[in-house]
C-alpha positions, 0 to 999 in steps of 0.5 A: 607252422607259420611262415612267409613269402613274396611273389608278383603279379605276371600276365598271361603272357608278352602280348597280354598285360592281363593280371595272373597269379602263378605261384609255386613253392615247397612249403605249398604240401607241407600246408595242406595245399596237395594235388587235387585239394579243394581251395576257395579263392576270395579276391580281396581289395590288394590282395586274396585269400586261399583257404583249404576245404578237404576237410568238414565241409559243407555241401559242395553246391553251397560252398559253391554258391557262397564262393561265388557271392563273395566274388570267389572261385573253388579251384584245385592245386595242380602238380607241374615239373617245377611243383606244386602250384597255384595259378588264377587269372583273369577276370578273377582278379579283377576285384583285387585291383592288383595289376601286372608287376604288383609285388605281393607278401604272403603269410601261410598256416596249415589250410590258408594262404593269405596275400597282400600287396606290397607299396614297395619294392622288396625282397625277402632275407633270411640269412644275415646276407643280402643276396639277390639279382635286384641288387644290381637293379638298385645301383648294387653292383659287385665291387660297389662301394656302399655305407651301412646304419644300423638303429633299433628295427631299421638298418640301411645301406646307402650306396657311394658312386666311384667308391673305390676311388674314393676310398679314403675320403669314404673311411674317414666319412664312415669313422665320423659316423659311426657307420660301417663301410663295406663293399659288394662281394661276388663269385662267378657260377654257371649261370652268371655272377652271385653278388652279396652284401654281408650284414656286420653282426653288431649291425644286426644286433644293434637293429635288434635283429637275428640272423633267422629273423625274416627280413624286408629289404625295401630297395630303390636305386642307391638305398636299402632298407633292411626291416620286419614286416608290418602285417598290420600297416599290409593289411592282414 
């Protein structure tokens, strides 16, 4: 099993920018990473790597020592009320470079867990919706009016001030170019507004997407870009 994920760089808490990971997820004990397992942590430039090492080690001083040469640190995976978790701090991460704020993708197997930063703002689909809080950090707000391009591995969402009123100028805009027009959809909950852009079938098939694909949604105010991961150009 293979899998991906996001999460940020935090800090140690309001008064102290100081970099912390605190990372917590389901998939975590499906991975091997269980309460009390063995991980060696090894900062890497932009990123880290937690490799699992319950399992046909060599003497614990040793790996111990050549943790430490690599600038590393064995730790253990502790269980809390919101899961399993994963938490460095601190001066080690110093040797990453990565910084209170930072975005990080992340790819998982069976015994390792690899992060990279990411250059950009993004946010992780999985669903042929685009869903999320950030939506209304980039200009997506519920009833916002918005254009959607689709080509071969790239659709995007281009937002239109006061779309509503200008309704008709917007239908005859997205006719002309063969783009679809679509609006921001929502529904209140207990804990605030849910808000969406449904992704048109065709606009996926078109981009040669799937609804189980794993998308990108690469965002800035008024524009989204919907795309794969590029392991290679991350890093990994």
């Amino acid at each position: 099993m293979n899998g991906v994920d996001l999460t940020s760089i935090t800090r140690i808490d309001r008064n102290n920018n100081c970099p912390r990971l605190n990372f917590h997820a389901k998939w975590l004990g499906a991975m091997g990473f269980v309460p009390g397992a063995l991980v060696q942590f090894l900062p890497e430039t932009d990123g880290m790597t937690f490799t699992l090492c319950d399992e046909n080690i060599i003497k614990y001083s040793e790996l111990d020592r050549r943790t430490k040469e690599k600038g590393g640190t064995l730790m253990q995976i502790y269980s809390r009320r919101d899961g399993l978790q994963v938490c460095i701090s601190g001066a080690r991460l110093d040797d990453t470079g990565l910084v209170y704020g930072d975005k990080l993708i992340i790819r998982y197997q069976p015994g390792l867990i690899r992060m990279r930063k990411l250059p950009y703002l993004a946010a992780k689909l999985t669903t042929s919706h685009v869903i999320g809080k950030w939506l209304a950090e980039s200009g997506f707000v519920p009833n916002a009016v918005l254009t959607m391009a689709s080509e071969y591995g790239l659709i995007t969402c281009q937002l239109h001030e006061n779309g509503v009123e200008r309704t008709a100028e917007l239908v005859r805009y997205a006719r002309e170019n063969r783009l679809k027009l679509l609006q921001v959809q929502k529904e209140k909950y207990k804990h605030g507004v849910l808000q969406w852009i449904d992704i048109p079938p065709p606009c996926l098939e078109k981009a040669g997407f799937t609804s189980d694909d794993l998308l990108l949604a690469v965002y800035e105010y008024g524009t989204i870009k919907l795309q794969k991961p590029d392991f290679i150009a991350l890093g990994f």
